[in-house]
N, C-alpha and C positions, 0 to 999 in steps of 0.2 A: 653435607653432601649425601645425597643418597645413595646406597649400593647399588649394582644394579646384577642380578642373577646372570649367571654363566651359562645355566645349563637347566633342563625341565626333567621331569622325570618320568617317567615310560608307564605306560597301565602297568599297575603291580608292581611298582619299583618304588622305593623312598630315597632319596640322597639323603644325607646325613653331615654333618659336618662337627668339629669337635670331640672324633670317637676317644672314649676314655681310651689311656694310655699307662702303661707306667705299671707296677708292684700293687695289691692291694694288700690292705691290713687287717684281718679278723677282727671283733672287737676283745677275743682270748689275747689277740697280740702277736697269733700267727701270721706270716707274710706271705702272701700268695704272688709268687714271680709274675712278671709280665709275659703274654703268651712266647714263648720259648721253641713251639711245634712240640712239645713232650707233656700230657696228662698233669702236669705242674703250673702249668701256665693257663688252662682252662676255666673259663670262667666269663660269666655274661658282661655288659659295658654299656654305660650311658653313651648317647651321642644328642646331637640337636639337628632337627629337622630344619632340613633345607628347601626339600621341595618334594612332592607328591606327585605318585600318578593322576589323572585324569577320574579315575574311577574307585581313589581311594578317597572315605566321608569320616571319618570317625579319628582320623591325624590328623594336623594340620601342621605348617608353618612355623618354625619358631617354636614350636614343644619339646619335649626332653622326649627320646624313649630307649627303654630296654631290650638290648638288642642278644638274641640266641649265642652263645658263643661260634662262631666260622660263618657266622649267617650275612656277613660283610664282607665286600669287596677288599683287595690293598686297595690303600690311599693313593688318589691321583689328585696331581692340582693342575686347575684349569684359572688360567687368568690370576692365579695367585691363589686360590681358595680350595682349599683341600678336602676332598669329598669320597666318599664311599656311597657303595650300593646297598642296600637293603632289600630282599625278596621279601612281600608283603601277601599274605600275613605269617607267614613259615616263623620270619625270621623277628618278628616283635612281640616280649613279652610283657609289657608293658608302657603305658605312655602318661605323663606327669606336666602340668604349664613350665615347672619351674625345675633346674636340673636340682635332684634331691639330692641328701648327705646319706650317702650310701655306705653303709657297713652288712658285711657278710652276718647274718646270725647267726653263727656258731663260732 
């Protein structure tokens, strides 16, 4: 069965979907808390593309990217599927086909 999209995304907007979540781990073995709103919690997050504005070329569909840390909406679900905003290009610092195995380096 095919999905079928909820929602399109505005010029200059990316939805996103599957934004990382959760504690990350340094590969020292320090733990970086999940954002919290306090300088402890700070830190950028994969998510996976959902849909693009009109006049964005260079993202597409279905790719990983690295999102600014605040540069995302809260999560809202529509139809079941859980989505955030991305302001583009502010708020991406990178874009990957595949979600990568991410560790901090330091």
């Amino acid at each position: 069965m095919e999905s079928k999209k909820v929602l399109e995304a505005c010029k200059g907007k990316v939805l996103v979907t599957e934004l990382e979540t959760g504690a990350q781990q340094l590969k020292s073995g320090i733990i970086i808390p999940d954002d919290d709103g306090t300088v402890n919690g700070i830190h950028e997050r994969w998510a996976k593309v959902y849909a693009v504005g009109s006049d964005i070329t260079d993202i597409v569909e279905g790719e990983y990217i690295l999102i600014a840390h605040g540069r995302w909406s809260r999560t809202i679900v529509v139809d079941g599927v859980k989505l955030n905003l991305v302001d583009y290009p502010k708020g991406v610092l990178a874009a990957a086909p595949e979600r990568p195995e991410y560790k901090y380096p330091h």
